[in-house]
PyMOL commands that place a pseudoatom at each C-alpha (Angstrom):
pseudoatom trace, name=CA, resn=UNK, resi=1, chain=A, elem=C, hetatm=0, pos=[0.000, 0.000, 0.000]
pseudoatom trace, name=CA, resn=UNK, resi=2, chain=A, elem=C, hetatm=0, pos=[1.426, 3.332, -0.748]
pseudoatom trace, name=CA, resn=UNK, resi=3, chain=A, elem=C, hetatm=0, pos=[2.275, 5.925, 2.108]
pseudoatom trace, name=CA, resn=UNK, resi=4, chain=A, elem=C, hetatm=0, pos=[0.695, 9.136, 2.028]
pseudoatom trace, name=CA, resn=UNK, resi=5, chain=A, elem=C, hetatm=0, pos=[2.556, 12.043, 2.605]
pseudoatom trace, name=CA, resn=UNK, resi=6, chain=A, elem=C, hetatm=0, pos=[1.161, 14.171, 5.506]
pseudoatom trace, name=CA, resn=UNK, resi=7, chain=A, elem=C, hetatm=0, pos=[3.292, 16.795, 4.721]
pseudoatom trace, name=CA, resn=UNK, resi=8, chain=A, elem=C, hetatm=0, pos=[1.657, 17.488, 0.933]
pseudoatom trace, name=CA, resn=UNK, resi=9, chain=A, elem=C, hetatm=0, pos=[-1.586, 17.048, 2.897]
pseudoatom trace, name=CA, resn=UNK, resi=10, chain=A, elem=C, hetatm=0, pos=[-1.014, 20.042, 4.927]
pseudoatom trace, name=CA, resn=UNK, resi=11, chain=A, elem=C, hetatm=0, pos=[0.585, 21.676, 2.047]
pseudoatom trace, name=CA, resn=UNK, resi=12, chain=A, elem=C, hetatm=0, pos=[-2.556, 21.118, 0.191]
pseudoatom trace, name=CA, resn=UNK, resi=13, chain=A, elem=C, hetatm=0, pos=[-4.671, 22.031, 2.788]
pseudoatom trace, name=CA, resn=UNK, resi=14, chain=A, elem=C, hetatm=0, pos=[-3.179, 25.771, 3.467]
pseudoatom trace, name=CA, resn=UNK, resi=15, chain=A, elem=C, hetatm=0, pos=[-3.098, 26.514, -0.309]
pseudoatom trace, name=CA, resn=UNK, resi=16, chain=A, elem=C, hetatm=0, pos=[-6.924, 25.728, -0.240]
pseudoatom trace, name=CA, resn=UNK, resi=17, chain=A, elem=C, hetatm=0, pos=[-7.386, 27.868, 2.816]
pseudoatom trace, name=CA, resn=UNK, resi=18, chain=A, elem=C, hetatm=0, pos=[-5.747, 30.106, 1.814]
pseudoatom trace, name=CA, resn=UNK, resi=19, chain=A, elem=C, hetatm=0, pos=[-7.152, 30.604, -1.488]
pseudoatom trace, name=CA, resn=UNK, resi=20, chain=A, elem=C, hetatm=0, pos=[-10.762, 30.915, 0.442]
pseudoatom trace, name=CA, resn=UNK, resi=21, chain=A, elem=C, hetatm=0, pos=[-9.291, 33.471, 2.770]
pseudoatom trace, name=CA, resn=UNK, resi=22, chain=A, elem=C, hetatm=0, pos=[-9.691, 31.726, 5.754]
pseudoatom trace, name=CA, resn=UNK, resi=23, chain=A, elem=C, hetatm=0, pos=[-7.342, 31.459, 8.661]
pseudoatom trace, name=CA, resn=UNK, resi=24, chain=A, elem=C, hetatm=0, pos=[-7.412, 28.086, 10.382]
pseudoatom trace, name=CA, resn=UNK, resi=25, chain=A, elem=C, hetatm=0, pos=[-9.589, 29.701, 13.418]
pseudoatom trace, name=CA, resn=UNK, resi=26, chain=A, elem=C, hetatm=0, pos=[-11.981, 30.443, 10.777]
pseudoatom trace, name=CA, resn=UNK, resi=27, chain=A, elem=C, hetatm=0, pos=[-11.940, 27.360, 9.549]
pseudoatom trace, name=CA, resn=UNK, resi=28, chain=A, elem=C, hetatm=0, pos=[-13.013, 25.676, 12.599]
pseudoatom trace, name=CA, resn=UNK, resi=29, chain=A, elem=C, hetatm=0, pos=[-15.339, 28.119, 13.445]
pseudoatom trace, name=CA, resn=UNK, resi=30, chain=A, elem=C, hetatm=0, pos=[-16.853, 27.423, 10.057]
pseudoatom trace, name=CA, resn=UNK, resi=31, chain=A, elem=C, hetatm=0, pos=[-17.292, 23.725, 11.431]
pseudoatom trace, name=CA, resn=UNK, resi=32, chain=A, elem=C, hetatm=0, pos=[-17.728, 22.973, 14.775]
pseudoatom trace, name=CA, resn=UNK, resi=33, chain=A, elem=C, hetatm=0, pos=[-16.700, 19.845, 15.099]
pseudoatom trace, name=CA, resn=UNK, resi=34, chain=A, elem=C, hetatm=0, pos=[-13.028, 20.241, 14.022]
pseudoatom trace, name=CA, resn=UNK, resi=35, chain=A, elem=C, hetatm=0, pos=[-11.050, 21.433, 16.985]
pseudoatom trace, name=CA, resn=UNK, resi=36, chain=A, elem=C, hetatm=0, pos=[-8.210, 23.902, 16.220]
pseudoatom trace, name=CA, resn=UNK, resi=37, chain=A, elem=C, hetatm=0, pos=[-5.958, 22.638, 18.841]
pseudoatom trace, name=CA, resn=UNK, resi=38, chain=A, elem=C, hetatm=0, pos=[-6.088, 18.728, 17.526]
pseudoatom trace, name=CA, resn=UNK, resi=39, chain=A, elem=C, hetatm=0, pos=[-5.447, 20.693, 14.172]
pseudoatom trace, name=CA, resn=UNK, resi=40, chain=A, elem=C, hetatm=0, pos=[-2.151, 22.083, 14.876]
pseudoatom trace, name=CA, resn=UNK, resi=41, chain=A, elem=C, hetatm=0, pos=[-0.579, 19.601, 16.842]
pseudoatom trace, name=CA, resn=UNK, resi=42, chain=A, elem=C, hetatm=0, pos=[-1.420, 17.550, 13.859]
pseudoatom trace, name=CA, resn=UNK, resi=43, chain=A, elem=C, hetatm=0, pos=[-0.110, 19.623, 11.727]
pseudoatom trace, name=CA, resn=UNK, resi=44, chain=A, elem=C, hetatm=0, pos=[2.870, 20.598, 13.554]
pseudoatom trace, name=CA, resn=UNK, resi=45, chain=A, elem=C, hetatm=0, pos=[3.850, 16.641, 13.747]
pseudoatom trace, name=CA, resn=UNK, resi=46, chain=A, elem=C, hetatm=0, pos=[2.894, 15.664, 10.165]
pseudoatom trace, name=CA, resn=UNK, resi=47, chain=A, elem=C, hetatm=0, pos=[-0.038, 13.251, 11.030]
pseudoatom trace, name=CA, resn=UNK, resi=48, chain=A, elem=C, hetatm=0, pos=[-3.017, 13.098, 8.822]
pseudoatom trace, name=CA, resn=UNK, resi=49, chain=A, elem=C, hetatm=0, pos=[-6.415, 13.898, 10.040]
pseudoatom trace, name=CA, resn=UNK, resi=50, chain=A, elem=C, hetatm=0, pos=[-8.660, 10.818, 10.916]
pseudoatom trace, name=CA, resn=UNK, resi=51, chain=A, elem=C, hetatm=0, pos=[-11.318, 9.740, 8.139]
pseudoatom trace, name=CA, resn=UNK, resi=52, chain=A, elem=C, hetatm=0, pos=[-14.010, 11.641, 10.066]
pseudoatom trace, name=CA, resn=UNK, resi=53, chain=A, elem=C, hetatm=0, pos=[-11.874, 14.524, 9.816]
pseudoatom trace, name=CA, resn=UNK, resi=54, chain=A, elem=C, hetatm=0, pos=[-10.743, 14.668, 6.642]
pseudoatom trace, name=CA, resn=UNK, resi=55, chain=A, elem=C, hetatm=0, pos=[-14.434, 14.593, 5.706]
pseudoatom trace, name=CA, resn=UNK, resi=56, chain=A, elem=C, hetatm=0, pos=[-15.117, 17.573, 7.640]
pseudoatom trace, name=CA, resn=UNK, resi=57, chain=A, elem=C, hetatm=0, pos=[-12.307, 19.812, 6.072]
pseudoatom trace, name=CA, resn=UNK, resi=58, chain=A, elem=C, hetatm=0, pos=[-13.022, 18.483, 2.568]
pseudoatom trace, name=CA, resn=UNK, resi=59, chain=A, elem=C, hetatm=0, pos=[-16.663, 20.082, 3.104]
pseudoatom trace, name=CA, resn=UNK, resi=60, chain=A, elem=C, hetatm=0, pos=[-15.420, 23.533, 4.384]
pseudoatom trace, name=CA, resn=UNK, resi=61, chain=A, elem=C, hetatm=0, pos=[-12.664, 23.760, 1.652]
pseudoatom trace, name=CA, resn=UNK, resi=62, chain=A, elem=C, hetatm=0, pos=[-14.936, 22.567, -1.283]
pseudoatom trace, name=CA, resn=UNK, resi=63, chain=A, elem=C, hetatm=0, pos=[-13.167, 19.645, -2.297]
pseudoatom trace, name=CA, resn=UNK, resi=64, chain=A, elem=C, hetatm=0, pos=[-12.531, 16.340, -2.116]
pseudoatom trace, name=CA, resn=UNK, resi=65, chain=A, elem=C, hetatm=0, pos=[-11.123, 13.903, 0.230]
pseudoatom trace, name=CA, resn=UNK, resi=66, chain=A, elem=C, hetatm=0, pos=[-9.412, 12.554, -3.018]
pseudoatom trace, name=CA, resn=UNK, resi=67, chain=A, elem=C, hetatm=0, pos=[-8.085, 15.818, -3.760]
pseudoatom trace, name=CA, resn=UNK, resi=68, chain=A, elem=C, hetatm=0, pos=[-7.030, 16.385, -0.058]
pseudoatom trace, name=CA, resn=UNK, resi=69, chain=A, elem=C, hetatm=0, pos=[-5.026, 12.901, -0.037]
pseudoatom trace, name=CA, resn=UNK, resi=70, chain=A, elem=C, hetatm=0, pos=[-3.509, 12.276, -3.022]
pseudoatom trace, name=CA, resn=UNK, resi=71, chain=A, elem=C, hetatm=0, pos=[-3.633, 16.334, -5.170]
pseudoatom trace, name=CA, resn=UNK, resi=72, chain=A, elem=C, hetatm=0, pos=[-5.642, 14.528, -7.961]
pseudoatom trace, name=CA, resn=UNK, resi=73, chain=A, elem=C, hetatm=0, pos=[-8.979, 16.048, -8.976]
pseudoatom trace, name=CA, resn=UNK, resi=74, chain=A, elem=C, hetatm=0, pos=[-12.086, 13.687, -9.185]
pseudoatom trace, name=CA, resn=UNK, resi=75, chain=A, elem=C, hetatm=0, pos=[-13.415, 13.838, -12.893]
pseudoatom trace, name=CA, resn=UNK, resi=76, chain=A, elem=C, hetatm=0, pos=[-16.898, 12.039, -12.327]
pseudoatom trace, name=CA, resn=UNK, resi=77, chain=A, elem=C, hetatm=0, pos=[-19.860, 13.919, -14.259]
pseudoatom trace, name=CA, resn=UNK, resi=78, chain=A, elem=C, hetatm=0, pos=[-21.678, 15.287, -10.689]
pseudoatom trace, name=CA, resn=UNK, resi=79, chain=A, elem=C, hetatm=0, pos=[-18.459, 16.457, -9.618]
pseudoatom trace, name=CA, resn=UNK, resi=80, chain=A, elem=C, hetatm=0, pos=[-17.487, 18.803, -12.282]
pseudoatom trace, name=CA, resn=UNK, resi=81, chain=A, elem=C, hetatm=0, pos=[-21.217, 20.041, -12.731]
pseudoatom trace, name=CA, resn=UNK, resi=82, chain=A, elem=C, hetatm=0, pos=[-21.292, 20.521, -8.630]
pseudoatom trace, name=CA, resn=UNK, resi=83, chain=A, elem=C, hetatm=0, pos=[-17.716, 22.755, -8.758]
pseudoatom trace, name=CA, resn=UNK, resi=84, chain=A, elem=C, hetatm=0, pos=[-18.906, 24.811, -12.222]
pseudoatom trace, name=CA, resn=UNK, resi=85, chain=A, elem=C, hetatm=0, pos=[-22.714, 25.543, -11.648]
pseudoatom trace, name=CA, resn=UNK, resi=86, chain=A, elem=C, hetatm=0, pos=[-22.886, 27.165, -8.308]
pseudoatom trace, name=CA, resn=UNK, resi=87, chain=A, elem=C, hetatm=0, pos=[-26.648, 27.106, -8.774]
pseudoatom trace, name=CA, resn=UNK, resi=88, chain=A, elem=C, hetatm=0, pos=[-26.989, 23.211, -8.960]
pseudoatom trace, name=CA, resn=UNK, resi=89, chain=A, elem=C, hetatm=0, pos=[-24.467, 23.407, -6.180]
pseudoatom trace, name=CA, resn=UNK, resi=90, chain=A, elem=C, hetatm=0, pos=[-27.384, 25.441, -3.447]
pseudoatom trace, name=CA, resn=UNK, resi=91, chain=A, elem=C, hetatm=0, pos=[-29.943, 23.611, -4.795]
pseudoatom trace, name=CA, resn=UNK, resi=92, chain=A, elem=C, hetatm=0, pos=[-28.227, 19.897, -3.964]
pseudoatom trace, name=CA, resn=UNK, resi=93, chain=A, elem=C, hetatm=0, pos=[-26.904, 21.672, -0.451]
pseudoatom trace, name=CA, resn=UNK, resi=94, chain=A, elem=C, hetatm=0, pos=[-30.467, 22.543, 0.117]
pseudoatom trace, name=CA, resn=UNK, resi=95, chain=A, elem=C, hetatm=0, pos=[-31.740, 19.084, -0.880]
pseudoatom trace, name=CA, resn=UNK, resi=96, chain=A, elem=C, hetatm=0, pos=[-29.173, 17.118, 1.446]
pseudoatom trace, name=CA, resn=UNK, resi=97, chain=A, elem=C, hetatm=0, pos=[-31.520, 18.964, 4.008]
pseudoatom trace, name=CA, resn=UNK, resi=98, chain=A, elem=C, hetatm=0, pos=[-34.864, 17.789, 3.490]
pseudoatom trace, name=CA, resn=UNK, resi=99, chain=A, elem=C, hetatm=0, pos=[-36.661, 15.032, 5.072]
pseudoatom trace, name=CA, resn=UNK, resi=100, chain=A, elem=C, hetatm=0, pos=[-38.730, 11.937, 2.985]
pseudoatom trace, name=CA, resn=UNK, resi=101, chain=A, elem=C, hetatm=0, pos=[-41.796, 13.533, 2.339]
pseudoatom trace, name=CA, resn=UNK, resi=102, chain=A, elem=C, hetatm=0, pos=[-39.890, 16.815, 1.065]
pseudoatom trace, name=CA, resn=UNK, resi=103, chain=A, elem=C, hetatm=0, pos=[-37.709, 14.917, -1.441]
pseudoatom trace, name=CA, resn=UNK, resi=104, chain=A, elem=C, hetatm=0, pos=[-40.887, 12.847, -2.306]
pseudoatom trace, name=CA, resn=UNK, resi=105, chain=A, elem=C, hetatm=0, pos=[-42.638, 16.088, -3.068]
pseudoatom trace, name=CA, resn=UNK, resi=106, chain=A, elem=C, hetatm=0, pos=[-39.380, 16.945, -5.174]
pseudoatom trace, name=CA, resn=UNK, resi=107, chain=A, elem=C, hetatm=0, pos=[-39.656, 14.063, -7.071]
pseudoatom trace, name=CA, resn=UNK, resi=108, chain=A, elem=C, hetatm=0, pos=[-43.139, 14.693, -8.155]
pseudoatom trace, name=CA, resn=UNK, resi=109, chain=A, elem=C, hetatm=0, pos=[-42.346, 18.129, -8.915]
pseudoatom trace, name=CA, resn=UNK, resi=110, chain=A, elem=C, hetatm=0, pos=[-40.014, 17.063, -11.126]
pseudoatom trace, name=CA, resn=UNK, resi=111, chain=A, elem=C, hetatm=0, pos=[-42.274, 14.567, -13.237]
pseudoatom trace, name=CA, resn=UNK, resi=112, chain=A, elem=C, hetatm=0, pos=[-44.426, 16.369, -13.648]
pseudoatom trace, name=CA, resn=UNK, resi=113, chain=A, elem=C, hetatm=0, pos=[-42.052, 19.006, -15.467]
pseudoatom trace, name=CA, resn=UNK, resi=114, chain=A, elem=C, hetatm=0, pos=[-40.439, 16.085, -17.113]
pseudoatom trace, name=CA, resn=UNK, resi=115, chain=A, elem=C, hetatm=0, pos=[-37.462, 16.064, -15.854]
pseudoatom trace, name=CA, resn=UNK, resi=116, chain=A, elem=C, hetatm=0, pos=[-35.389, 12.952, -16.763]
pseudoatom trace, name=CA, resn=UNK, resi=117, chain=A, elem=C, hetatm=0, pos=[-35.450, 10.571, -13.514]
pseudoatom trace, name=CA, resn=UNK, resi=118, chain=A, elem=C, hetatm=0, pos=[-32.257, 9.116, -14.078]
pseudoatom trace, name=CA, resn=UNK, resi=119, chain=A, elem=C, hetatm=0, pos=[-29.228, 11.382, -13.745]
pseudoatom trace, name=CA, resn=UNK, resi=120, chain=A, elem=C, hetatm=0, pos=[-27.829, 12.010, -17.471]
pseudoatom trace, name=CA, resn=UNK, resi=121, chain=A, elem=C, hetatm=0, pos=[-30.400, 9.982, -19.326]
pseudoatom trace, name=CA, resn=UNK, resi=122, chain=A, elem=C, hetatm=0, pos=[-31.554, 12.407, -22.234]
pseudoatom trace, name=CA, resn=UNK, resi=123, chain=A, elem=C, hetatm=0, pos=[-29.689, 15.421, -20.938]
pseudoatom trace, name=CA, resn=UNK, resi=124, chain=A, elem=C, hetatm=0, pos=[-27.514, 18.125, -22.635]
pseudoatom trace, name=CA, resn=UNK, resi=125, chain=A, elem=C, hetatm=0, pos=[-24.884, 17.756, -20.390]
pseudoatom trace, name=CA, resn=UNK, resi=126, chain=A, elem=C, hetatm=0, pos=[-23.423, 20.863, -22.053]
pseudoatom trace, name=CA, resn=UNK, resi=127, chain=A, elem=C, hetatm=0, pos=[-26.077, 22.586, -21.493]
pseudoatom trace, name=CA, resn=UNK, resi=128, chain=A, elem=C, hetatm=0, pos=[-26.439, 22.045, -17.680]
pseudoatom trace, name=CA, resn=UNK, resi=129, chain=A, elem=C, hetatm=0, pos=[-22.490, 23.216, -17.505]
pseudoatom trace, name=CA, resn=UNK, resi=130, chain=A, elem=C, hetatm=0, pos=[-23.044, 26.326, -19.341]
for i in range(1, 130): cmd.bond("trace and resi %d" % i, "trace and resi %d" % (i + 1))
show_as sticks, trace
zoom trace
C-alpha cells in the first residue's frame, strides 16, 4: 500500500485555505466539530487527520477527500457540474436537508415538469455546464 505524505496534505490544505481566505480559526469556526488545537498539533507533527476529519475539512474547503489525499482532482460527471454551476451546487446543499416527504414532493415536482429521472439519461450535459 502506498504511504501518504502528511506533509503534501497540509501543504494542500493551506493553499486551499488560503485561497478561500480563511485562517485556520476560521476554519473551525466554520465547522464545529473540528477542533483547532487537535489541528495544529497535527499539523505541527505531520499526522493526517482521521477519516471523520478529513471529511469535515473536505466540506469547508470545497473539495474532495481525493483531492485532499492524493492532489488529484475527481473527474466524475456530478463532480465537475457541482464545482462549475454554483446554482446546482445550493440547490443539492439545500436538498441534502430535506426530510422523505420533502424529497418525495421533489420528485413529483419534477415529473411532472419532465425532468429525466435518471441522472444524465436524455440530458444536454453541455447545457447544464453552461
Amino acid at each position: 500500500m502506498k504511504t501518504i505524505d502528511a506533509r503534501l496534505f497540509w501543504n494542500r490544505f493551506d493553499e486551499l485555505r488560503n485561497s478561500l481566505d480563511l485562517s485556520l480559526t476560521q476554519l473551525c469556526e466554520m465547522e464545529p466539530e473540528l477542533v483547532y488545537r487537535t489541528l495544529t498539533q497535527q499539523r505541527t507533527r505531520n499526522i493526517l487527520p482521521n477519516v471523520e476529519t478529513l471529511a469535515l475539512l473536505a466540506g469547508v474547503l470545497e473539495t474532495s477527500i481525493d483531492f485532499l489525499i492524493s492532489g488529484k482532482e475527481t473527474s466524475d460527471f456530478i463532480t465537475s457540474l457541482l464545482k462549475s454551476n454554483p446554482t446546482i451546487k445550493h440547490i443539492t446543499l439545500r436538498l441534502t436537508k430535506c426530510d422523505a416527504e420533502q424529497l418525495h414532493c421533489v420528485n413529483s415536482l419534477l415529473d411532472t415538469w419532465r425532468i429525466d429521472r435518471v441522472p444524465g439519461e436524455g440530458v444536454n450535459r453541455g447545457a447544464i455546464l453552461a
